[in-house]
Each structure stands twice: as C-alpha cells, then as structure tokens.
C-alpha positions, 0 to 999 in steps of 0.5 A: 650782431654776431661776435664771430671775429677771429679775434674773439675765438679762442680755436678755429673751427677745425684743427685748433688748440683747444681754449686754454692750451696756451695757443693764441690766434693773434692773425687780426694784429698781424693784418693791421700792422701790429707786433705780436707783443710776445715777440716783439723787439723793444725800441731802444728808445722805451728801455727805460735806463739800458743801451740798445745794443742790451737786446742784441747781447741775448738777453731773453723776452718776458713770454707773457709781459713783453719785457726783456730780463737783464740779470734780476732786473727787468725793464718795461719797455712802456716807460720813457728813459728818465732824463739824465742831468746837464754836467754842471761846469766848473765854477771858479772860486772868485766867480762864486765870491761874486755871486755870494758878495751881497745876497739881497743886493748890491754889485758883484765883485771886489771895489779897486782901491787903486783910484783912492791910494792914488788920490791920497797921494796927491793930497799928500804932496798938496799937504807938504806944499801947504805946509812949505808955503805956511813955514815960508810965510811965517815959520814960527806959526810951526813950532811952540804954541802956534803948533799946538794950537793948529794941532787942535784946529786939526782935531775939532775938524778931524772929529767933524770929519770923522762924523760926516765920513762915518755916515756918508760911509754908512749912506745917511748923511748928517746935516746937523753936525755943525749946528750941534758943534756950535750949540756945545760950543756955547754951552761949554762957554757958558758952563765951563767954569764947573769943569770940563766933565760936568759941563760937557756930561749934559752935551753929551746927553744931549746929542745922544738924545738928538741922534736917537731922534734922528736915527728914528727918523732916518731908520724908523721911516726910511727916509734919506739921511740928509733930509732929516737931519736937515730938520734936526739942524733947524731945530738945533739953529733955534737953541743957538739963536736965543743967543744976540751975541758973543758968548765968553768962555768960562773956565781956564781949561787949555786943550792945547796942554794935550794938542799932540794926543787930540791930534794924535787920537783924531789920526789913530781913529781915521787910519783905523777906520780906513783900514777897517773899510778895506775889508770888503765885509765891513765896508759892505755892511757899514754901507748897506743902507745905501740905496739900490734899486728902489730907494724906499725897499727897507736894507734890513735889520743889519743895516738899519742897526749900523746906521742908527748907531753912525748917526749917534756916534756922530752926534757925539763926535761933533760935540767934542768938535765943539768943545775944541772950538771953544777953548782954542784960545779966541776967549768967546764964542760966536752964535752962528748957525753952524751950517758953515762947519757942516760944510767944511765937515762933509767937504773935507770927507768927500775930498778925502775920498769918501763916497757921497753915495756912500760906502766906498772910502780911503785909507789916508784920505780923511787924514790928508784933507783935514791936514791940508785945510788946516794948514790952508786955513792958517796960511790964509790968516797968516797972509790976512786974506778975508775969506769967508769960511762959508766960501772956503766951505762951499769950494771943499764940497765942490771938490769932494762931489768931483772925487766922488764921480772919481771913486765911483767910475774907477772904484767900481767893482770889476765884474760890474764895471762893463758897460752893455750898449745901449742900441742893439745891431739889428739881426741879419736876415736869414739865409738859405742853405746856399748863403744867398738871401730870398725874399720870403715866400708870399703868403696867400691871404686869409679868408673865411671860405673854406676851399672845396672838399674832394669827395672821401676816398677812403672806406666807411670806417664803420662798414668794415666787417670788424663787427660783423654782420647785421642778422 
C-alpha cells in the first residue's frame, strides 16, 4: 500500500516549498469540511471566560496553537467556559432564625404565647369569683388562721404543681410525685419529733435516691417518662402500705407560723419559671427531650442532662409538698397511695397551661390553677359537699388535656402552623400551541421484527482512495 496522499507530503511534486519552509499543504481538510486551524475563528461558545464580541476587538490568532491572545493572557478555545455561580437571594433575618431554631429537630419558627396569656386571664377571673363565693360562704375562712392555713395548702399543691410542670415541660412526666408526697408525710409523722431537719434530711435523701433511679430509667433507656416513674410510684405504694392505719404526727412544728413566705416562695418560683420559659432557648432546651419524629432516636446529651435533673428536682419538691401536708393542722396522716395527689398535681399543671407534650408553657397559669383549686377545695368543705379528691382529680386532668389541644393548635409556631392538603388536584392535560387539546398521537405497537432495510446508498467507507491503492 503507497502512502501518497496529499496529506503525507510535505511539497508537491512540482513548484512546491521545500519541506520544512513553514508551508503546509492543508487542501485534504479543506475538502472534508474542516477549518484551517491556523486561521480558524474561535466559537464564542469554546473562549473559556471571554465575550465573543472579544475576537471582533482585534485581538490576533496564536499562528501555531490556534488560540487568540487578549493582552498577556491567551485563552484556549478547546476548554468549556466554567459555569458561573446562581446569585444567591436575600435571606431575611427571621427566615434565617427559623432555620438555625433547633438544628437536629423540632419546629421552625417562634411559639405564640397570646393563647396562654389569654387563658391565664380567664383563670384569674375564675379565681376571684372563687375567692368571692369563698368570702360569701364564710368570710372569716380569709382572714387570721383559716388564711394561713389555706396559704399553706396553697404551698404543699403549688410545690406538687411545680414538680409535675417542670417535667411535663421537660417532656418526662412524674407519676411518682404523689406517692413520695405521702410516704414523706408519713415519715416526717413519725420522726417529727427530733426536728424538722433531721426528720426531713433522710427524706430528702431519699427522693434524691428515687430520682436518680428514675432518671436512669427514663434517660439511660430512653423510655417514656410516665411509664417508669409508674413503676417507681408502685414501689413507693409498698413502703406506704406497711402502714394499717392513721399515723400521729410527732412534733409541734406549725408551718402556718410561715404561711406567707411558704406561699409567697411557692409564687416566686412559679413566675420565675414562667419567665424563664418565654425565652425561646431555654424553653427549647428544657423541652428537648420531647419527641419528634421517631420516638425511640436519643434527643442527645443536652437533653438527656436537663431531664435527669427535672426529674430530681422534682423528687425533692414533692417531699416538702409532703411535709406540708403533715403538719397542716389535721394531727395524723392517712396511709393512702397517693395517686390522687399525682392527680391533682399533673391536673392543675396542665390547667395552667402547660403542655402535656411538653415544652410549651405560661407565665401566670400554674399560679392562677393552683389558686383557683384551693379556694375550690375550701369552698367545698365549707358548703360540706362530700367529694372525693380522686373525682376532683380526675375532672382537673380532664380539663388540662382540653387546654393542651388549646396551647398546641393556637400556640404553635407560625412558619409551622400551614396545614398542606391532603389531596392533590390532579394536573391539567397539556395542551397544544393553539390552546385547544388533542388526543395524544397513537403509538404503533411494539414488535420484534425489524422493518426491511433499504439497500445502502452511501459509499464503502473503506473504498475511498484515502489509502490508496492496492499494488
């Protein structure tokens, strides 16, 4: 085979430049379609980084590379222009406070408290007509000694109160809280006599003991609150049931000498939780531990450390709720389980307004419920209706669950409070440039013969004379 195309050679066979002259037969691309590369003109589409009115200014073409020089710099025209970055929109700052509310978890956006304020505002107005009716019943159950006394009823429930709403806020609700008030009750009955801080010290203990175990059992296994603490509360049942009978209070210590600071410590407490609980950090932290999504994923050290310690703290709480309920003034303390009073305690803190969910809460709410059920619990006393504290209970509870629906749907978050619809229109079938719809085209149907093929019209690539002849 003889490689004499045009291509190969250097000159022509007569009046050529010699080989090496700087002269370049290049005739085989111009017959096949192709650009002289020495003086092709760049697509502006290949100048990587340049306009293509750049080419027109009069810059000059590399002779050699086939590039086209703008100042020092030259461009290769081979390389694909690289992709310029989307402007990036403006992003308000309460969009970005959204999306930066809670990283791991949780809803977007900032809770309403308007719902709470305005519930609060009825439980006021439902404490002064209680107190009204108390004062119109028996006036003298408000003043002296019969005030102070329902101060400190006020206390030994605000402090139950006050257990049940920090972990309900915290997402791990106490069922143990009455049981513990009552076995400290008996205890402090029975040991009252060596003073109210050695008799109480071991108590203390104690619940400390208990909420450690609990908060192992809650945090360490990740398991719901209630249920655990369920299991506690049977256990403490087991100490109060060694008991057949009334036990006597020892001691003379009179907790209505200090009703005011009881009550006045119980309401500094509650308003300064409340206010805590608006700062939208400290509400999201103390209420990490509330599920989202899935239930059993861990909420992290954060929230694991914060409910351990609601869970104690509430342990305590309810033992000086219980000793409270000893001394009162009744001189004996009744052996009963004490579920009635976990009652009465998760009750008034959800009629407050505090979330049975958890994390979301008031302000004045706790303060107001636990106002309006003591003065409720003295009016009936004082008009000798026979009503069972486990009824009064279990109609409290009712209540709080109603409010929750309440705070959840109007305290919701705005950014999260849209509600998507459940059914999708369908989509409109397309239509054509003129507006008016057509039935799609029919498409043939498949089948696995192959149609017949038109004989080749085209020349044997390989009969060309590009390598040329065969000797």
């Amino acid at each position: 085979m003889a490689y004499d195309e045009s291509i190969y050679r250097r000159h022509e066979s007569a009046g050529s430049e010699p080989a090496g002259a700087g002269a370049r037969d290049d005739s085989w691309y111009d017959e096949r379609g192709y650009a002289d590369d020495r003086t092709a003109r760049p697509d502006p589409g290949y100048a990587a980084g340049y306009a293509a009115d750049d080419y027109a200014a009069g810059y000059p073409a590399d002779e050699y590379t086939g590039n086209y020089r703008r100042g020092s710099t030259t461009a290769q025209f081979s390389e694909a222009p690289e992709p310029m970055a989307p402007a990036r929109p403006s992003v308000s700052p309460a969009v970005l406070d959204d999306v930066f509310d809670d990283p791991a978890h949780g809803e977007p956006g900032r809770d309403r408290l308007g719902v709470h304020f305005g519930w609060e505002f009825v439980l006021l107005l439902v404490t002064g007509l209680l107190a009204y009716a108390l004062y119109q019943t028996d006036p003298d159950l408000l003043r002296g000694a019969s005030l102070n006394r329902l101060l400190v009823d006020g206390a030994a429930l605000g402090a139950l109160a006050l257990g049940a709403g920090l972990t309900l806020r915290a997402g791990a609700p106490n069922l143990a809280l009455g049981p513990v008030a009552v076995a400290a009750a008996l205890h402090f009955a029975e040991n009252g006599d060596r003073g109210v801080v050695d008799a109480m010290l071991p108590a203390v203990l104690w619940a400390i003991a208990a909420g450690l175990v609990l908060a192992l059992l809650v945090v360490g296994f990740h398991v719901p609150g209630w249920g655990a603490s369920l299991a506690v509360a049977l256990g403490v049942i087991v100490f109060i049931q060694q008991r057949s009978g009334r036990v006597d209070v020892q001691g003379d210590y009179d907790p209505t000498e200090h009703a005011l600071y009881l009550f006045g410590g119980f309401a500094a407490l509650a308003l300064l939780g409340g206010l805590l609980g608006m700062i939208k950090a400290i509400r999201r932290s103390v209420g990490r531990f509330r599920p989202i999504g899935d239930p059993a994923r861990r909420r992290g050290g954060v929230a694991a450390t914060i409910t351990m310690l609601s869970i104690i703290v509430s342990m305590v709480a309810a033992t000086l709720a219980g000793l409270l309920l000893a001394a009162d003034g009744t001189g004996s303390v009744a052996p009963t389980s004490g579920l009635e009073w976990t009652g009465m305690a998760i009750g008034v803190a959800l009629v407050g307004g505090t979330s049975a969910y958890g994390r979301r809460g008031g302000v004045f709410g706790t303060l107001f419920a636990v106002a309006a059920l003591t003065l409720f619990l003295a009016y009936e006393n004082a008009r000798d209706w026979d009503i069972a504290l486990a009824a009064t209970a279990a109609v409290t509870v009712a209540a709080g669950l109603v409010v929750t629906r309440l705070v959840e749907s109007f305290g919701r978050p705005r950014s999260a409070g849209t509600v998507e619809e459940e059914w999708q229109p369908e989509p409109a079938p397309a239509t054509t440039a003129s507006g008016w719809d057509e039935e799609p085209p029919e498409r043939p149907e498949w089948s696995s013969v192959l149609p017949d093929q038109a004989p080749a019209s085209r020349s044997d690539p390989w009969g060309n004379d590009r390598w040329g002849d065969e000797r």
